[in-house]
VOGU-3710 file (C-alpha; in Angstrom, 3 decimals, decimal comma):
1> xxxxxxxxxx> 46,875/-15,193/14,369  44,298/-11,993/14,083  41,764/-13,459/12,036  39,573/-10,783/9,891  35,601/-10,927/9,766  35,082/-9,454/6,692  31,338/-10,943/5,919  28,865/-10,692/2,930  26,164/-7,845/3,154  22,706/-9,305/3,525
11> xxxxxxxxxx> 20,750/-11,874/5,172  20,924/-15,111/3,787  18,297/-18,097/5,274  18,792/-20,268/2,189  21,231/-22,280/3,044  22,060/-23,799/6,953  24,254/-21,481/9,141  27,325/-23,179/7,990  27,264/-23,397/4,237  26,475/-19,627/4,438
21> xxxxxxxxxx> 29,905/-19,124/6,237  31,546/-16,153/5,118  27,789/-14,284/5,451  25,216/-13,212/8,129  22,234/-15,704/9,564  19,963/-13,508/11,580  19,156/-9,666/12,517  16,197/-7,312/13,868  16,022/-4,024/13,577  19,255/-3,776/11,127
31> xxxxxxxxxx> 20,041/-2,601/7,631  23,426/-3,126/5,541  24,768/0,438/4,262  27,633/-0,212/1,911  28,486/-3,360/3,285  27,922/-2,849/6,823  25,611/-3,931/9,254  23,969/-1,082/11,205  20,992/-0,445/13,400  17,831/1,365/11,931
41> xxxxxxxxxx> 16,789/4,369/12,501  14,240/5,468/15,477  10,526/6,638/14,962  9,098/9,451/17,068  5,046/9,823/16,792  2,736/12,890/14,962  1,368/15,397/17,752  -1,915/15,582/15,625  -5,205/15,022/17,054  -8,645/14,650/15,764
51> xxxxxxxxxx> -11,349/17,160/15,759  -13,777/14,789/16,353  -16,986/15,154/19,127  -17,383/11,480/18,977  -19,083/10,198/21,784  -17,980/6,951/23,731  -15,920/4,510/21,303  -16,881/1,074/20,653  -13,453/-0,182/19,635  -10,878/2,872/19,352
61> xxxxxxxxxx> -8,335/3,703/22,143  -9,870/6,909/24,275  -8,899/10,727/22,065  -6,501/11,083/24,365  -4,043/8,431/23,774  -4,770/8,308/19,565  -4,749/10,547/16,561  -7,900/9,197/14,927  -10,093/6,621/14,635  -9,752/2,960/13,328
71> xxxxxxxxxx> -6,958/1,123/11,089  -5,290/3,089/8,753  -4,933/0,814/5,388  -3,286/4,047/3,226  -1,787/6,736/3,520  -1,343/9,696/0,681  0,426/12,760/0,581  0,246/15,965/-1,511  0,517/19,882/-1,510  -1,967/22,124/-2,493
81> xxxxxxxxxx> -1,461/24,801/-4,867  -1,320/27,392/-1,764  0,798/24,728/-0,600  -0,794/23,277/1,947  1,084/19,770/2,970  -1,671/17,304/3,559  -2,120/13,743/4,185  -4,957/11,517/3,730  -5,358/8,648/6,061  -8,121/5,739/5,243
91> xxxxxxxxxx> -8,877/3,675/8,127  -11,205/0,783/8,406  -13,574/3,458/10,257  -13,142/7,107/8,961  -11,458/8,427/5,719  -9,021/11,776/7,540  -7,509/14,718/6,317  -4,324/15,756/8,059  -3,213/19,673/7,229  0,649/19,417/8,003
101> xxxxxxxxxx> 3,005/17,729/10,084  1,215/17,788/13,528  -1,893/19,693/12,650  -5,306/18,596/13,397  -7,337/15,185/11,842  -10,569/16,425/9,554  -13,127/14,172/9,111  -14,220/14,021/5,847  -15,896/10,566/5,709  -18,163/11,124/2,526
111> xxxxxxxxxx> -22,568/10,526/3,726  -24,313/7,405/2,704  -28,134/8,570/3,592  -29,330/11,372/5,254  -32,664/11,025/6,979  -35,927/13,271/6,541  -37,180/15,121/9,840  -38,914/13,205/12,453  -37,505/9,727/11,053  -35,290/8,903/13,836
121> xxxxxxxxxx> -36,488/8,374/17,189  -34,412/8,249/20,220  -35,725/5,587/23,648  -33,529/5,792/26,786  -33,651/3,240/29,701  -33,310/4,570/33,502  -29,680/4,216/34,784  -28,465/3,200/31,405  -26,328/4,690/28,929  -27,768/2,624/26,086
131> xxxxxxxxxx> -29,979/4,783/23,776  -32,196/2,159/21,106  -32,741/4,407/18,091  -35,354/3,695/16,061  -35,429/4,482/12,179  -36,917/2,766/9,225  -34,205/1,141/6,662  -31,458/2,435/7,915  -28,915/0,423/6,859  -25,998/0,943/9,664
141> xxxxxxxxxx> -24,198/-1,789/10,761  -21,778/-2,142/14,252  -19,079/0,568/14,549  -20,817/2,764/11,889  -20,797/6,494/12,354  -24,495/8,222/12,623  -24,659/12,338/14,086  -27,612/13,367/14,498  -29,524/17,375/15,077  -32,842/18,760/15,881
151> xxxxxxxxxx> -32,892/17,004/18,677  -35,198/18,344/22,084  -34,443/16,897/25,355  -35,461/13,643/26,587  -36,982/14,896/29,629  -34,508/14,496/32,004  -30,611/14,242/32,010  -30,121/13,375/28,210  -30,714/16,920/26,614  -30,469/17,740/23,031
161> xxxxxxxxxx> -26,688/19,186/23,260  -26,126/15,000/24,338  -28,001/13,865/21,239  -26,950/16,390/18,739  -23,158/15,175/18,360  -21,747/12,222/16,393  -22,344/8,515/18,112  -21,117/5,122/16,812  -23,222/2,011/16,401  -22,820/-0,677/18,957
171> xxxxxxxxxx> -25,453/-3,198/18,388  -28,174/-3,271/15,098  -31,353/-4,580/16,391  -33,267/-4,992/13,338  -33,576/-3,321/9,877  -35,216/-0,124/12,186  -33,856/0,192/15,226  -29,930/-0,176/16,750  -28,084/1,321/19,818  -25,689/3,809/20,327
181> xxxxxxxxxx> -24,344/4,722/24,093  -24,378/7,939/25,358  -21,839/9,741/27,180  -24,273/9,976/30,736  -26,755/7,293/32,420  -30,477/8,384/31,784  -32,689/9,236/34,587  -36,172/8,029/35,551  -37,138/11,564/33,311  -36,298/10,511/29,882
191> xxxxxxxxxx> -39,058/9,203/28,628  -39,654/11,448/25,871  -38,768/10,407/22,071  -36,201/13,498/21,001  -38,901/15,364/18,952  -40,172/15,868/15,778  -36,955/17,549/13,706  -34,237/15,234/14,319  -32,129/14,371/11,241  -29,822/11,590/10,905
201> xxxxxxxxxx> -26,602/11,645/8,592  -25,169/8,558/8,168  -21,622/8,223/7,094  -20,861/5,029/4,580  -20,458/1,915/6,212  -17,166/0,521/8,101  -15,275/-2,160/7,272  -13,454/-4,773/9,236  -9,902/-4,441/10,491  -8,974/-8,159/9,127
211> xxxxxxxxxx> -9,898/-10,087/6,448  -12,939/-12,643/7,077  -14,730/-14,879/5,072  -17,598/-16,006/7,039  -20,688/-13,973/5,430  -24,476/-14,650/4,661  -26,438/-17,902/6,156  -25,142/-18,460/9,559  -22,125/-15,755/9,561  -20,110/-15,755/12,423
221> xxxxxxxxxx> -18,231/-17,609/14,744  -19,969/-21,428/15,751  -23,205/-21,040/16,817  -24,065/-18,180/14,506  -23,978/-14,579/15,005  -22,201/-13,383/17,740  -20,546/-10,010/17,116  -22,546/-6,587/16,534  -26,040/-8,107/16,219  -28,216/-10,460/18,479
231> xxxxxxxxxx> -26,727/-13,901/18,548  -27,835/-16,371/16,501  -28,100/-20,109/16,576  -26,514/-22,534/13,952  -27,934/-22,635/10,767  -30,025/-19,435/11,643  -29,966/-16,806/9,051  -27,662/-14,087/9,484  -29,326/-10,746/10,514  -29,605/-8,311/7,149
241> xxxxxxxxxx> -26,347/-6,805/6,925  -24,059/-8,636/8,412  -22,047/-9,785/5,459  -20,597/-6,237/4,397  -18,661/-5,858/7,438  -16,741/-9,229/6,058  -14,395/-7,542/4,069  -11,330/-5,839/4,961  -11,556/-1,833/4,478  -9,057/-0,817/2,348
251> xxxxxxxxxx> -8,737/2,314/0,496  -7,256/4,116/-2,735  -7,159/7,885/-3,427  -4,903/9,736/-5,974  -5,061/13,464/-6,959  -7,444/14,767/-9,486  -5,195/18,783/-9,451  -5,389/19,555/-5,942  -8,581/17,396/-5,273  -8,464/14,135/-4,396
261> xxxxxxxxxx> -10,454/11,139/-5,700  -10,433/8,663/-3,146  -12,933/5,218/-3,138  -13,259/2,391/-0,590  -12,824/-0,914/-1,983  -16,098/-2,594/-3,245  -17,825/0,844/-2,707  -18,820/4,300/-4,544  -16,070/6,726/-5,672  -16,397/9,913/-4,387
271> xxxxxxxxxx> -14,367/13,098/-4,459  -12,746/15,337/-1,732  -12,482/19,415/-3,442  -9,957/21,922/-1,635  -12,386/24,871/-0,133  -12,472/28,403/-0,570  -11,133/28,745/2,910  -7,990/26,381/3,058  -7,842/25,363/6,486  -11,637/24,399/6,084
281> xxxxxxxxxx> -12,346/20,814/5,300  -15,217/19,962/4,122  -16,450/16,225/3,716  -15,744/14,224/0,244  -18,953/14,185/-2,116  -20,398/10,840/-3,975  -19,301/10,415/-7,230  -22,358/9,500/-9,087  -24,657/8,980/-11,199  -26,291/12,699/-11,302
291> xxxxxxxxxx> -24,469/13,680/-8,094  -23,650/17,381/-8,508  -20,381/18,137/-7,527  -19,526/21,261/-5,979  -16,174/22,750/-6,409  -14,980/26,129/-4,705  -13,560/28,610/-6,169  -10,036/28,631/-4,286  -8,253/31,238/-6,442  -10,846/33,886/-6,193
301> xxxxxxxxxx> -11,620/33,115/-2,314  -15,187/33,459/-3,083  -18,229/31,741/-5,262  -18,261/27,527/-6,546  -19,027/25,938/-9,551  -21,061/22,776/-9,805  -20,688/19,807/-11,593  -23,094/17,418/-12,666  -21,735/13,574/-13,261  -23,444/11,744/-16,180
311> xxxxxxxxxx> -25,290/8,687/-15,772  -22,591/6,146/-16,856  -20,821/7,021/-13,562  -19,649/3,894/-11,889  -21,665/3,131/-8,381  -18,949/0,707/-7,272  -15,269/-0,377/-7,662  -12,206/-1,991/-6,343  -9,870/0,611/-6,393  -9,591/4,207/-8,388
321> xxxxxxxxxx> -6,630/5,553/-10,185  -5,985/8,954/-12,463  -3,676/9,091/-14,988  -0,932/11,466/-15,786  -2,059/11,802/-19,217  -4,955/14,163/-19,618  -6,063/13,532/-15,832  -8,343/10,224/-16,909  -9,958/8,772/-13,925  -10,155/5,002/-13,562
331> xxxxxxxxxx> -12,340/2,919/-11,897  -11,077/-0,421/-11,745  -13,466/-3,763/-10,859  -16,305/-2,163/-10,976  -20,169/-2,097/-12,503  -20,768/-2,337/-16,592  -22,573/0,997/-17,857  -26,161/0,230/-17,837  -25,536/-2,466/-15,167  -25,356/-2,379/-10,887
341> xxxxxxxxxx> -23,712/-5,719/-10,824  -20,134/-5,138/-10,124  -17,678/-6,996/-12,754  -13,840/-7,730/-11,422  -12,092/-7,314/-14,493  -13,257/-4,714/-16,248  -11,799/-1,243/-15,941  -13,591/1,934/-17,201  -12,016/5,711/-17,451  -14,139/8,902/-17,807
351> xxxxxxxxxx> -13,216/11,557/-20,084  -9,835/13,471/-20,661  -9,733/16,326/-17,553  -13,231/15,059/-16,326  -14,160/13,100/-14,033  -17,907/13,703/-14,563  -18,198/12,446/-17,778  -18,194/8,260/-18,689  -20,492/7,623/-21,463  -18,349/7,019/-24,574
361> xxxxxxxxxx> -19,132/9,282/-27,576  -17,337/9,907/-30,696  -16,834/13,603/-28,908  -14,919/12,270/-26,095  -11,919/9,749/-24,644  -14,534/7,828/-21,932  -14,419/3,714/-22,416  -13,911/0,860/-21,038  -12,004/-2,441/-20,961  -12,446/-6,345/-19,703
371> xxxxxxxxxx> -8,685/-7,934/-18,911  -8,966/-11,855/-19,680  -6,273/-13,324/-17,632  -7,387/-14,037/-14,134  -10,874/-13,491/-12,163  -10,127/-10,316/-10,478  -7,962/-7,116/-10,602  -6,245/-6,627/-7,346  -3,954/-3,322/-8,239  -2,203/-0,919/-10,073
381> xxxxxxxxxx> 0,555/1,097/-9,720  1,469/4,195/-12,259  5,259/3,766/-13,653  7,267/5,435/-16,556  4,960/5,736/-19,694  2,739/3,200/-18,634  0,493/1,412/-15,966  0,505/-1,759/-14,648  -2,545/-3,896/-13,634  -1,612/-6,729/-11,188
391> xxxxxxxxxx> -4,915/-9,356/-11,309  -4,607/-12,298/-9,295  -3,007/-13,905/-12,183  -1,200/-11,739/-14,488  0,596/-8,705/-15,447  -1,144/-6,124/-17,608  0,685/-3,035/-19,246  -1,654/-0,243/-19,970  -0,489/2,797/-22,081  -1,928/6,194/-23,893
401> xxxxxxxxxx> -2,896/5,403/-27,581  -5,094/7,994/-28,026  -8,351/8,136/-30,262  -10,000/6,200/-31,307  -8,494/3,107/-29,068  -7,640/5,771/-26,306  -5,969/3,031/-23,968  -3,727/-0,015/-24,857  -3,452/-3,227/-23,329  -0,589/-5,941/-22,884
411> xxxxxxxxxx> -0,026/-8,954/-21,060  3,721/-8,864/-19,776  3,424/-12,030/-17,412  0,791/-14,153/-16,294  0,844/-17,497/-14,053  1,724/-14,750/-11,508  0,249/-13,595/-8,480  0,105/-10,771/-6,234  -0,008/-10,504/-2,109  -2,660/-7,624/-2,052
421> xxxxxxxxxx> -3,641/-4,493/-3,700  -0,829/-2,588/-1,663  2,281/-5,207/-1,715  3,702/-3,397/-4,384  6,237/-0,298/-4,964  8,076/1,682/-7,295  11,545/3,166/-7,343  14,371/4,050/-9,688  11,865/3,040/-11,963  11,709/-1,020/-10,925
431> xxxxxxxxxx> 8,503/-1,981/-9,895  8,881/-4,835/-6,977  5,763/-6,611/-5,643  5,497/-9,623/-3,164  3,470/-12,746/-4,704  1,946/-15,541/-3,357  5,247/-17,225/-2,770  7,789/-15,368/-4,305  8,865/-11,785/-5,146  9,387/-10,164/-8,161
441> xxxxxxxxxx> 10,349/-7,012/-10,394  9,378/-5,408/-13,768  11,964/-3,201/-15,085  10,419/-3,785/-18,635  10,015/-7,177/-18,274  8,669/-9,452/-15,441  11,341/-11,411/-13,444  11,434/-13,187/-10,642  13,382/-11,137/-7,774  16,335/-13,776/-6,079
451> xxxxxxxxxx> 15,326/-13,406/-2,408  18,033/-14,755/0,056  15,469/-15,135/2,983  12,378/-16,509/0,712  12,205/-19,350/2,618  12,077/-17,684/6,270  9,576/-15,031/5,387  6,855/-17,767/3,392  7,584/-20,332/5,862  6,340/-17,938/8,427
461> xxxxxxxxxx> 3,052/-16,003/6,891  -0,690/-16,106/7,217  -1,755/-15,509/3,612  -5,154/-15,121/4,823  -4,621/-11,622/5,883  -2,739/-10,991/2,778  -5,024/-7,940/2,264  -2,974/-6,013/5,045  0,185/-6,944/3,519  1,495/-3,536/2,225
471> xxxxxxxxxx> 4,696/-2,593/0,972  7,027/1,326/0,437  9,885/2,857/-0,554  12,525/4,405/2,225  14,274/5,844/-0,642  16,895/7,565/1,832  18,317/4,004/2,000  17,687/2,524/-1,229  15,034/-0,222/0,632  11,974/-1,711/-0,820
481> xxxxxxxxxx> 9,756/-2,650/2,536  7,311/-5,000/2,966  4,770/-5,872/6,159  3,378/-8,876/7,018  1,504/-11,060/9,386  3,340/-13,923/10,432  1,840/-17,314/10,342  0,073/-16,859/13,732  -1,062/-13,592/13,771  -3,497/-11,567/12,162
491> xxxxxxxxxx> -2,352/-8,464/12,479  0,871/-7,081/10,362  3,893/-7,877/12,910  6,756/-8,252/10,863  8,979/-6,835/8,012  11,508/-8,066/5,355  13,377/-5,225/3,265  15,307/-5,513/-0,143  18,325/-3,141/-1,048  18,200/-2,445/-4,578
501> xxxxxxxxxx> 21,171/-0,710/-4,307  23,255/-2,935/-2,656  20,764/-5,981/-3,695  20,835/-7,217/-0,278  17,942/-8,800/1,895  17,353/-8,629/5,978  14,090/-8,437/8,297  13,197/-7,968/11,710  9,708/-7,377/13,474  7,348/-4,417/13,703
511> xxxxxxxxxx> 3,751/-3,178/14,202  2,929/-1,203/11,085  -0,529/-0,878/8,936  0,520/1,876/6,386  3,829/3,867/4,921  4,146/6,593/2,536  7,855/7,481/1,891  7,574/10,990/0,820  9,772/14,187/0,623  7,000/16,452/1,076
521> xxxxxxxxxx> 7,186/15,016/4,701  10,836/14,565/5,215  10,976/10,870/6,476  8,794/8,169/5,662  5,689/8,221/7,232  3,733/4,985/8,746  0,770/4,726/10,692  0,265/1,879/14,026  -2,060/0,323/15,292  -3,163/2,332/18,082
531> xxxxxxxxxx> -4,131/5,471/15,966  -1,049/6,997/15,998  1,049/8,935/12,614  4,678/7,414/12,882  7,509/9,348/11,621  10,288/6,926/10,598  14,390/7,155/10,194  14,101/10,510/13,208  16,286/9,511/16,585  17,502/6,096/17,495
541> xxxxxxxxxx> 14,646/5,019/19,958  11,145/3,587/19,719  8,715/7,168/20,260  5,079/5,451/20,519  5,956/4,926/23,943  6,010/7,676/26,775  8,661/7,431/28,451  10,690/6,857/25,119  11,582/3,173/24,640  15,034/1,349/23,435
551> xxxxxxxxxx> 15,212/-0,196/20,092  16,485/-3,640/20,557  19,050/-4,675/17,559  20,792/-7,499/16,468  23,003/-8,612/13,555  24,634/-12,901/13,749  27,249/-13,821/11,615  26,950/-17,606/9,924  29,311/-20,012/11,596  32,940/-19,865/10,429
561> xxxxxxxxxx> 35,717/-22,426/10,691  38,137/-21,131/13,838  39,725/-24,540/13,713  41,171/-26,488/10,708  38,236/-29,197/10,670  39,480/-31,721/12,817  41,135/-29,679/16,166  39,465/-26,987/17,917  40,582/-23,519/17,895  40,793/-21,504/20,742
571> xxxxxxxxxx> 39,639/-17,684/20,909  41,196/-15,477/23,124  40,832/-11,813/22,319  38,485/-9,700/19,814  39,860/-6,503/18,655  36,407/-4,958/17,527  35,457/-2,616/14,644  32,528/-0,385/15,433  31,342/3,414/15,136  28,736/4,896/17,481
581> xxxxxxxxxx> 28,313/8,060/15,164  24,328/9,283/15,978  24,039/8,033/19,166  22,582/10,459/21,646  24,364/9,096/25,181  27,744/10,232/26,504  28,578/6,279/26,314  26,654/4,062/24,260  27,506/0,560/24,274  27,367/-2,565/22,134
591> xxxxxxxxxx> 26,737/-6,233/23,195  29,013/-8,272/21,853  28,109/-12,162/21,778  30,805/-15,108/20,906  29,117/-18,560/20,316  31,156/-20,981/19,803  29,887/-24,991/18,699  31,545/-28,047/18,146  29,675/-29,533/15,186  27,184/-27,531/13,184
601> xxxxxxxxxx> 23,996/-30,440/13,722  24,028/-29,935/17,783  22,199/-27,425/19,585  19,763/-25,649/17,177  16,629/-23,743/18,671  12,772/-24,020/18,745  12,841/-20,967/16,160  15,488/-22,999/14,282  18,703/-20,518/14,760  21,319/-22,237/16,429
611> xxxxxxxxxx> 22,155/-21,934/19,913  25,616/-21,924/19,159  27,831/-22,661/22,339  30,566/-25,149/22,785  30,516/-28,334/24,353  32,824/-27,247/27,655  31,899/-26,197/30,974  33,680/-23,195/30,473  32,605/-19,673/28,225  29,952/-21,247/26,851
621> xxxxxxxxxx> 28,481/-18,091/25,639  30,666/-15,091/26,057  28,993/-11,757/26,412  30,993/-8,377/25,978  30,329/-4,321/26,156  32,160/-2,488/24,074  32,050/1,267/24,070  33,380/3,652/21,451  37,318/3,389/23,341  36,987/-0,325/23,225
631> xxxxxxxxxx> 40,596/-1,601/21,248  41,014/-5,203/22,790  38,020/-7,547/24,233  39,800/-10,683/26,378  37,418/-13,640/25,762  37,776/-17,270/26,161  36,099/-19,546/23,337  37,073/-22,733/22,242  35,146/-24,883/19,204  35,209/-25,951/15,665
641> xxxxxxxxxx> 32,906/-23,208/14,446  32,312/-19,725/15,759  29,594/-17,312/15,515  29,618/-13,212/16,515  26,463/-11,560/17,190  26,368/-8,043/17,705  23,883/-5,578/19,073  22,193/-3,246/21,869  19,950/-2,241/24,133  19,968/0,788/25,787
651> xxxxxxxxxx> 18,486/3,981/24,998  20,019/6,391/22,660  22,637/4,138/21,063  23,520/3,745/17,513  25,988/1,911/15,527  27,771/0,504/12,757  29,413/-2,433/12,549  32,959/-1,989/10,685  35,718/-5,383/10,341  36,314/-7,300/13,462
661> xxxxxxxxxx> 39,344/-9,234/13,898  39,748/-12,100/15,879  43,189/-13,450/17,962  42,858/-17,371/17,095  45,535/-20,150/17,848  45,232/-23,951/17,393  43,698/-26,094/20,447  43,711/-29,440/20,871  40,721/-32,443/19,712  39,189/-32,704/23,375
//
């Protein structure tokens, strides 16, 4: 008899591949779209390049095979009111400006210090590239950013037009001095010390591109020190500096108008203005105390105006938000007024439509506010009428009250917990984060979110790294995305994705640091780990790679009963069920697996998915193409229990799985 496969959408690991008959077990690279099973979409990558003069990378792929420098942690998206479409990109290295869909990277990585003339010194060795700089307190640390100008030549081969561009810090020597490489060997003529007029502008200080906790008194690996200063021997105290590359660089930025606000986590905030010239980019300024802002004037095309912050400005924070209401900004984690030290729970907000002004008066909105629950805030995300603070224990509601209170607080859930400052999302107006061992929702209230494959993604995750965990929308498909490092890597290497339409779950694997799902750029954007701007749901092949490369999919049903319990059923034809529709070959093809088994406890994988074939010499595993013409696949199967995977390899192919139907007649108990 023809024997329908009409399965459950979703993914379901809670239960063993038999008692979720009637469902699917496994998939990569798949998503269910009104019921069906059906490959993703393909990624092509951003033709965009950097403007950047950087000399010789420490750690970055070569210009010519990236977009920009470092790890991108965030990505944000906006159009100005000439409507420009730009992107802001915050890697562990740089903080980038892109200026459309394949335009250029600006560098606008706000200054930390800039030196007085004469301070830096340059000393070259013959037949080396290493230059030692020398300059009193400079605070850089490995893989910081220093350019430097005024320079006169060396003597020799290193001339000033080598040593007035942008370097990057390889080793830091002491509190004075550090190297840099240049882009030539010296010669037995550079002797000379680069003059009296050289200027050094420091950009602020990297972070790390993973989380680590070894910092202070004998940082580093065993045996001290090894990376990006002189070693060290154990128990030997770290060189000065070496703790603030611990901590993973993450960034948050929202728009104050057309500006942006953006602020590394644990450092200043600073702001980014639009110029008078749009397609000039200019580099973010600190926002300080005192630090005088200057803002163009972009709809006369000529003249600026300057602003001058107050004193109560914060000098550090976690994260920065600005409302909706009144354009507040919001510094979240960071120091008290009259204080340096930096305080995790308390959140301050300047003025209404400033973001110069933060000491409270009985003339303005400015304030502040210490949450109770927990020891520090990890995030926020903006929803309807309200804002919620994640700390690493509760749930916070903030909302508008106006004077004299100006903001409200609420506890809506605590006992809770949150992956990271970016593991959360927003759509339809659900807010869905991943926790510590769980996910969840708040749709007014907080809930727990049922997760069919709970137990497969936390049995499989490093929540040491949980810092890089990030999640997005891909509203085109109703999904709710999050990345994650599994248990053995520290780097962000796979996926899991929640319908909320459908309220289905499934996974797969993929290299991703950052996604934005946007319609100001089409299809959701993601960034990878070689530099490169990823656009998402475009083609049906894997575009980081040149030539293009084929997207390997996958969807496995649970086991299902093909016999009545006790005698074996034997399969002998598939009539299959499947559209190509978007595939971009004359004949694209789907692999069609049967894997029969003769008791559900034999046979079961190192990865712990069964290896479902039957106990006979004969068809073990039964592998089929089937092309778009396919009406009748002749197979020979014979078990208990059966289970149909279906998928493909090749280049260009995409596909939807529809109802199979399988030919099954009784067999015997041998």
């Amino acid at each position: 008899m023809l024997q329908k496969l009409q399965l459950r959408a979703g993914v379901n690991r809670e239960l063993t591949t038999l008692a979720g008959e009637g469902g699917y077990f496994d998939g990569e690279k798949i998503r269910f779209r009104s019921g069906s099973p059906e490959k993703i979409g393909g990624w092509v990558t951003d033709t965009g390049k950097t403007t950047s003069t950087l000399q010789p990378p420490v750690n970055p792929a070569p210009l010519n095979q990236a977009s920009f420098w470092g790890i991108c942690r965030s990505l944000w998206n906006w159009v100005t009111l000439s409507s420009y479409n730009l992107l802001g990109l915050g890697t562990n290295l740089k903080y980038y400006i892109q200026n459309g869909s394949g335009g250029s990277f600006y560098d606008i990585t706000p200054i930390r210090q800039t030196t007085a003339a004469g301070d830096v010194t340059f000393a070259a060795t013959n037949g080396s590239k290493v230059i030692t700089i020398t300059d009193a307190a400079h605070g850089a640390q490995a893989n910081d950013f220093v350019t430097y100008s005024g320079a006169v030549s060396l003597g020799g081969v290193i001339t000033s037009r080598i040593l007035d561009t942008e370097f990057q810090v390889v080793t830091v020597l002491s509190n004075n001095s550090y190297t840099v490489l240049s882009s030539i060997a010296a010669n037995v003529s550079d002797v000379g010390n680069g003059g009296s007029s050289v200027i050094g502008v420091y950009q602020v200080t990297t972070g790390n591109d993973v989380y680590t906790t070894s910092v202070g008194w004998g940082a580093g690996g065993w045996g001290g020190v090894t990376t990006g200063f002189p070693s060290t021997g154990w128990g030997s105290a770290a060189p000065a500096g070496v703790g603030i590359g611990s901590q993973l660089r993450t960034w948050s930025e929202q728009n104050f108008g057309e500006n942006l606000v953006l602020n590394p986590r644990g450092g200043a905030l600073y702001i980014w203005t639009v110029n008078t010239t749009p397609t000039v980019f200019d580099r973010a300024q600190l926002l300080g105390p005192g630090a005088v802002i200057t803002t163009k004037n972009y709809a006369t095309g000529s003249g600026s105006t300057t602003t001058t912050t107050d004193s109560d400005c914060p000098t550090i924070a976690n994260f920065v938000r600005v409302s909706d209401t009144s354009r507040f900004v919001f510094a979240y984690g960071c120091n008290d007024y009259g204080s340096t030290a930096q305080t995790p729970m308390l959140i301050r907000w300047s003025d209404q439509e400033s973001f110069a002004t933060w000491t409270p008066s009985i003339t303005n909105q400015a304030g502040s506010y210490t949450l109770s629950q927990g020891s520090v805030i990890v995030t926020s995300i903006q929803t309807r009428q309200e804002t919620l603070i994640f700390t690493d224990a509760a749930v916070y509601s903030m909302q508008y009250l106006g004077a004299p209170f100006v903001w409200g607080f609420q506890i809506m859930g605590d006992n809770l917990s949150i992956a990271g400052p970016n593991a959360v999302a927003t759509a339809s107006n659900i807010t869905y984060w991943m926790g510590a061992d769980k996910f969840y929702m708040y749709s007014g209230r907080v809930e727990t979110l049922p997760c069919t494959v709970r137990q497969y993604v936390y049995g499989d995750i490093n929540m040491s790294q949980s810092y890089q965990f990030f999640a997005g929308t891909n509203e085109g498909y109703s999904e709710i995305w999050w990345f994650y490092c599994s248990a053995n890597s520290t780097t962000i290497d796979k996926y899991v994705i929640y319908n909320y339409l459908d309220r289905t779950w499934y996974y797969g694997t993929m290299n991703r640091t950052a996604w934005r799902d946007s319609p100001l750029r089409t299809q959701p954007t993601a960034t990878g780990y070689n530099g490169q701007l990823i656009y998402h749901e475009t083609g049906t092949d894997d575009g980081t790679t040149n030539p293009l490369s084929p997207i390997v999919s996958f969807v496995q049903s649970s086991d299902f009963d093909i016999g009545d319990g006790h005698n074996y059923g034997f399969v002998w034809r598939i009539i299959p069920d499947i559209t190509f529709n978007g595939s971009t070959v004359n004949n694209p093809v789907a692999n069609f697996t049967i894997r029969p088994r003769k008791n559900p406890g034999a046979n079961y994988g190192a990865d712990n998915i069964p290896n479902v074939i039957s106990a006979q010499n004969y068809q073990n595993q039964g592998n089929y193409n089937v092309q778009q013409f396919t009406e009748i696949v002749y197979v020979r199967a014979r078990g208990r229990q059966l289970a149909l995977k279906v998928g493909s390899e090749g280049l260009g192919v995409a596909w939807q799985l529809g109802v199979p139907r399988l030919e099954v007649r009784p067999d015997g108990r041998r």
